[in-house]
C-alpha positions as CSV (number, residue, x, y, z in Angstrom):
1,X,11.0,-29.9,12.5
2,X,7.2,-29.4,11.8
3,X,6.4,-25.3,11.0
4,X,3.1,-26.1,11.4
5,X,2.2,-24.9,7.8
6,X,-0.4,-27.8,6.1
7,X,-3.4,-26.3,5.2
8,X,-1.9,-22.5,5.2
9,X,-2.3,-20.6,1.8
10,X,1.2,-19.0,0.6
11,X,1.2,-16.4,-2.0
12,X,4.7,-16.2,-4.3
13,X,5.2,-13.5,-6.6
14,X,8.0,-13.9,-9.4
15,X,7.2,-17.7,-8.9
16,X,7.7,-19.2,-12.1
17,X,11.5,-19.7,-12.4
18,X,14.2,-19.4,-10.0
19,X,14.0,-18.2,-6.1
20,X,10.5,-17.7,-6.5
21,X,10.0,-21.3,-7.6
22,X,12.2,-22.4,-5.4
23,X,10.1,-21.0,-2.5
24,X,6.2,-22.2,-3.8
25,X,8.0,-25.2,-3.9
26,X,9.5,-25.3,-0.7
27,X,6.2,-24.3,0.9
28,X,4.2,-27.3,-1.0
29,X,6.7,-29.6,1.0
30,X,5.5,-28.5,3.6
31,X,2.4,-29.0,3.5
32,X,0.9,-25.2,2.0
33,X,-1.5,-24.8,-0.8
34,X,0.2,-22.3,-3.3
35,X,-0.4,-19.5,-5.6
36,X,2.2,-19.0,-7.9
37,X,2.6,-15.5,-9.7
38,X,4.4,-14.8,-12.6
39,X,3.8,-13.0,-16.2
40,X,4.8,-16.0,-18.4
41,X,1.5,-18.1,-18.6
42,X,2.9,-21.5,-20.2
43,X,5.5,-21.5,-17.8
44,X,3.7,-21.2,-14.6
45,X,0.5,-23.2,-15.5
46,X,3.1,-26.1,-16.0
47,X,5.4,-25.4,-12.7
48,X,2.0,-25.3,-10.8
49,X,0.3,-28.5,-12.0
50,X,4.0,-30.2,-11.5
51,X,4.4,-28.7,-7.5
52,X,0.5,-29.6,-7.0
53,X,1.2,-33.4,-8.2
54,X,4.3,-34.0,-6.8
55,X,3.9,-32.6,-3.3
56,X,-0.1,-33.3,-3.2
57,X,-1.2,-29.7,-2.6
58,X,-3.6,-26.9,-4.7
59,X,-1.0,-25.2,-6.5
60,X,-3.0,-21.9,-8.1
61,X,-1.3,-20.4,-11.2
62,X,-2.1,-16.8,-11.6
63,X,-0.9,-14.6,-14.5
64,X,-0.5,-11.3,-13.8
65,X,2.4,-8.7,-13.8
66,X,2.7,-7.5,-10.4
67,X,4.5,-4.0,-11.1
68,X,0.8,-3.1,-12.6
69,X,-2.1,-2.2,-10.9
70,X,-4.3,-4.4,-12.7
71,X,-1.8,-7.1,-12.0
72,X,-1.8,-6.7,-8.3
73,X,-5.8,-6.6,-7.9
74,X,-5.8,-9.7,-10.2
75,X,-3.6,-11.4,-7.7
76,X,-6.0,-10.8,-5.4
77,X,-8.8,-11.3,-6.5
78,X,-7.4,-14.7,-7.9
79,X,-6.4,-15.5,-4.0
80,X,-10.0,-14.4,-2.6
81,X,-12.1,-16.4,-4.9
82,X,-10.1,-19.7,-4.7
83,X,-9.1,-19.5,-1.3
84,X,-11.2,-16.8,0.6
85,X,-7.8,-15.4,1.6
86,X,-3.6,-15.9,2.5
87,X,-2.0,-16.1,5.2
88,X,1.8,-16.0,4.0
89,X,2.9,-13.3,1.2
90,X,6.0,-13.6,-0.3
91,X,7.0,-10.5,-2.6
92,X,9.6,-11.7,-4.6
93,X,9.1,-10.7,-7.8
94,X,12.5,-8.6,-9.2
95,X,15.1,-8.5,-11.6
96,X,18.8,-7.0,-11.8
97,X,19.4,-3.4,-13.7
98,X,22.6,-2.2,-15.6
99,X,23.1,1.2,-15.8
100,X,24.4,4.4,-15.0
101,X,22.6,7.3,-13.2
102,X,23.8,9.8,-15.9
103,X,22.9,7.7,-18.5
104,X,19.3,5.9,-16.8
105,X,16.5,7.6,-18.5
106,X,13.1,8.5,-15.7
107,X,11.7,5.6,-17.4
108,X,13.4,2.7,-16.2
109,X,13.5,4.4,-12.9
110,X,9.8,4.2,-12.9
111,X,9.8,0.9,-13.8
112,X,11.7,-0.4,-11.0
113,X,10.5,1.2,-9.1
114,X,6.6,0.3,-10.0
115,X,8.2,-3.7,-9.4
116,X,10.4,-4.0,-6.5
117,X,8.3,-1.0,-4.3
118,X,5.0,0.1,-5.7
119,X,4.2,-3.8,-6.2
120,X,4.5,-4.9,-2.5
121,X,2.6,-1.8,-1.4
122,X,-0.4,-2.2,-3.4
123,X,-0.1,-6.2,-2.6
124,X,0.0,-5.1,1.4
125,X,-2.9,-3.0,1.2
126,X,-4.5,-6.0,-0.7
127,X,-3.5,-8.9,1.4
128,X,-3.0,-7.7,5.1
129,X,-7.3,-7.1,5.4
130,X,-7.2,-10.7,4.6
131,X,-4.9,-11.7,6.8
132,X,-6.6,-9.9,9.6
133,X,-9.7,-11.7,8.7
134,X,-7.8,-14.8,9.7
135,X,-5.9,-14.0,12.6
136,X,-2.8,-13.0,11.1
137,X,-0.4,-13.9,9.0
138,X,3.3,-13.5,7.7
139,X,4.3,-11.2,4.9
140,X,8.3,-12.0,3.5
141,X,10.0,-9.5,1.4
142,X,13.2,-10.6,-0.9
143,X,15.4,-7.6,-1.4
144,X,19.0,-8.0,-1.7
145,X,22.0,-7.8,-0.6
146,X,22.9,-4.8,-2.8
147,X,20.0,-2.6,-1.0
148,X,23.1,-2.1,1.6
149,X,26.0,-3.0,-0.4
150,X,25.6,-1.9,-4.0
151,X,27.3,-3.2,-6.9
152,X,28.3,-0.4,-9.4
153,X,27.1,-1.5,-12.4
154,X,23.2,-1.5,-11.2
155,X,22.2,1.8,-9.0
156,X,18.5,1.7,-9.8
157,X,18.5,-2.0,-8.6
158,X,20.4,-1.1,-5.6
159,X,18.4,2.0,-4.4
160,X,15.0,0.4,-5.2
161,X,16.2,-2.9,-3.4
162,X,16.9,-0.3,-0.2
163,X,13.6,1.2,-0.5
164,X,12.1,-2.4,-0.4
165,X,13.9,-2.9,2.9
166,X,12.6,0.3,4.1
167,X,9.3,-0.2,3.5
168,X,9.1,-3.5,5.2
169,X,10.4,-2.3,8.3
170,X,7.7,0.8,8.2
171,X,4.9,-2.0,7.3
172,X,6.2,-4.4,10.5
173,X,5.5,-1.6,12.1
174,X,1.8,-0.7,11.5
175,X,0.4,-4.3,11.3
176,X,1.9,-6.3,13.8
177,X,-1.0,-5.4,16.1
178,X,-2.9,-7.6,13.8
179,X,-0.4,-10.2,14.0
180,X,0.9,-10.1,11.2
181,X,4.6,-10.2,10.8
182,X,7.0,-8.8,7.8
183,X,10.7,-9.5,7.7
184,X,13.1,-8.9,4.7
185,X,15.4,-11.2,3.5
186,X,18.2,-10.0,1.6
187,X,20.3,-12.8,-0.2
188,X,24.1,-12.6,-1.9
189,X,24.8,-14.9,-4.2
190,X,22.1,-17.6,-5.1
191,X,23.0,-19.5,-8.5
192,X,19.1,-19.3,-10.0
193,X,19.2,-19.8,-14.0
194,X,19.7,-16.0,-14.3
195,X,23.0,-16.0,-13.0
196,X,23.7,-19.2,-15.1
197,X,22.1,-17.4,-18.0
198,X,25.0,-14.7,-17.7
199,X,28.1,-16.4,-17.4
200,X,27.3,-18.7,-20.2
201,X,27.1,-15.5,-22.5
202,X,29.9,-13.5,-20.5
203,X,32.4,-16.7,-21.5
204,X,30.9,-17.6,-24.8
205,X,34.1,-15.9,-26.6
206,X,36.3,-17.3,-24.7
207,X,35.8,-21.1,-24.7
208,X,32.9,-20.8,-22.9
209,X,34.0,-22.3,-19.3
210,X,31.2,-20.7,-17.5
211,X,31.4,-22.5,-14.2
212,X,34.9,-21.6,-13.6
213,X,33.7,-17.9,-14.2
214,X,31.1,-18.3,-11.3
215,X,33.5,-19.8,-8.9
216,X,35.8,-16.5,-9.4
217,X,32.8,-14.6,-8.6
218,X,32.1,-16.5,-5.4
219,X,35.8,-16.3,-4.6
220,X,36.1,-12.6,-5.0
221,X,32.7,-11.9,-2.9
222,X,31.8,-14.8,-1.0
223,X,33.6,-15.9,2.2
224,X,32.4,-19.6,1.9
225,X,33.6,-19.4,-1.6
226,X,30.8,-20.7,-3.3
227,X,27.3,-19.7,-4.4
228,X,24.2,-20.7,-2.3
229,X,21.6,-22.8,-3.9
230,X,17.9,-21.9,-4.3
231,X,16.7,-24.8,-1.5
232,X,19.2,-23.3,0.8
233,X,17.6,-19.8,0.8
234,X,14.2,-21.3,0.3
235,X,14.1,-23.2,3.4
236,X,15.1,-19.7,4.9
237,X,11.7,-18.2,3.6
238,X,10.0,-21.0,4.7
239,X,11.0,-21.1,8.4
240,X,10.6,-17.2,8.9
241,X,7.1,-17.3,7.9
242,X,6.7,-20.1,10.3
243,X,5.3,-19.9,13.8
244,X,8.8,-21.5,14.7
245,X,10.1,-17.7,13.8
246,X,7.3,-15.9,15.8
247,X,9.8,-13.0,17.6
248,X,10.7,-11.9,14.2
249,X,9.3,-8.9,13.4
250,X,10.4,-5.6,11.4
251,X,14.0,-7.3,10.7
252,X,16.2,-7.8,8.0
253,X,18.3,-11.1,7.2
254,X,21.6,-11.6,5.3
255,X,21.6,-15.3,3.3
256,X,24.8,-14.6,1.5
257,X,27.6,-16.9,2.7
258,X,29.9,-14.3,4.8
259,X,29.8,-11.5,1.7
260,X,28.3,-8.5,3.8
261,X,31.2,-6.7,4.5
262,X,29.8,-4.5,7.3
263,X,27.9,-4.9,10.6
């Protein structure tokens, strides 16, 4: 199936490593010139140059941390002067939380909530005038599925996550009269090195049989009794910011293999 997306710019935040990677990459198959996001220079300079070589695309690297101000104007700014604009944006840039709300100082509220809200405000306000200028565009928001179905251990990440999903619906709203489209996606359980990271050091002690401890997590919360892999939520991203996906506006998409447990 052709989406119809050579030639289109596609903007990644949290692209370095994992589902953000996953996603740049998935676009530079298809034919998009990239800019990858990400605070760890090293790192994404070499992802880019890697994704630009194999899949014969411009893949931008741009350093910034996206929870800042600064970061998010350098972003685009970045996008502007190499590319005079974007058409896709994918705010993905996020990370878990462990906590408890008696405990969780203002601080590390703030925090997250500078990164998983305040970040894909100030990029909207920064990327839908370009879009506009083009026609329109598509503008793809990873939450989670915690923003409906929290797990315990991580309430900031679970009511910042809902937030996210809020304010994607409110911004469907006001630009689709410019054509521009925002969705959510809110994934379950996708094994990115982060997860891998965890039960290595949650087993460590105990012989250290860290892929039998993922497989009891995807049997206690997944359905289909496994986890999803980054291409399979990917290709997900990809599609909906598609013209193949061009009735989708304002909504909200579970990837996560059965483990919603409501309607």
């Amino acid at each position: 199936m052709d989406l119809g997306l050579k030639g289109k710019v596609a903007v990644v935040t949290g692209a370095s490593v994992g589902i953000g990677l996953g996603v740049a990459e998935a676009f530079a198959r298809e034919g998009a010139h990239v800019v990858m996001a990400a605070r760890g220079e090293e790192r994404l300079a070499k992802e880019a140059d890697r994704i630009a070589g194999d899949h014969s695309v411009r893949a931008l690297p741009v350093a910034c941390d996206v929870a800042t101000v600064g970061g998010a104007n350098r972003l685009a700014e970045a996008v502007r002067d190499a590319f005079g604009g974007a058409d896709i944006l994918v705010n993905n840039a996020g990370t878990g939380s462990n906590e408890t709300i008696m405990e969780a100082p203002d601080e590390k509220w703030q925090a997250y909530w500078e990164l998983h809200v305040m970040a894909a405000v100030r990029l909207a306000r920064a990327f839908v005038p370009m879009m506009r200028e083009r026609g329109g565009g598509a503008i793809l928001h990873n939450a989670s599925i915690c923003a409906v179905q929290p797990l315990w251990y991580e309430p900031i990440y679970n009511v910042t996550k809902a937030a996210l999903v809020m304010f994607s619906k409110n911004l469907a709203n006001e630009v689709i009269k410019d054509n521009i489209r925002v969705n959510t996606i809110n994934p379950g359980l996708i094994l990115t090195p982060d997860w891998i990271k965890t039960a290595k050091q949650l087993t460590a002690s105990a012989g250290g049989d860290w892929e039998a401890y993922l497989q009891t997590v995807a049997d206690e919360h997944a359905p289909i009794k496994r986890f999803g892999t980054v291409d399979e939520l990917a290709d997900f991203f990809v599609f909906l910011c598609s013209d193949r996906a061009s009735y989708s506006v304002g909504s909200t998409y579970h990837v996560d293999g059965g483990m919603l447990k409501a309607i």
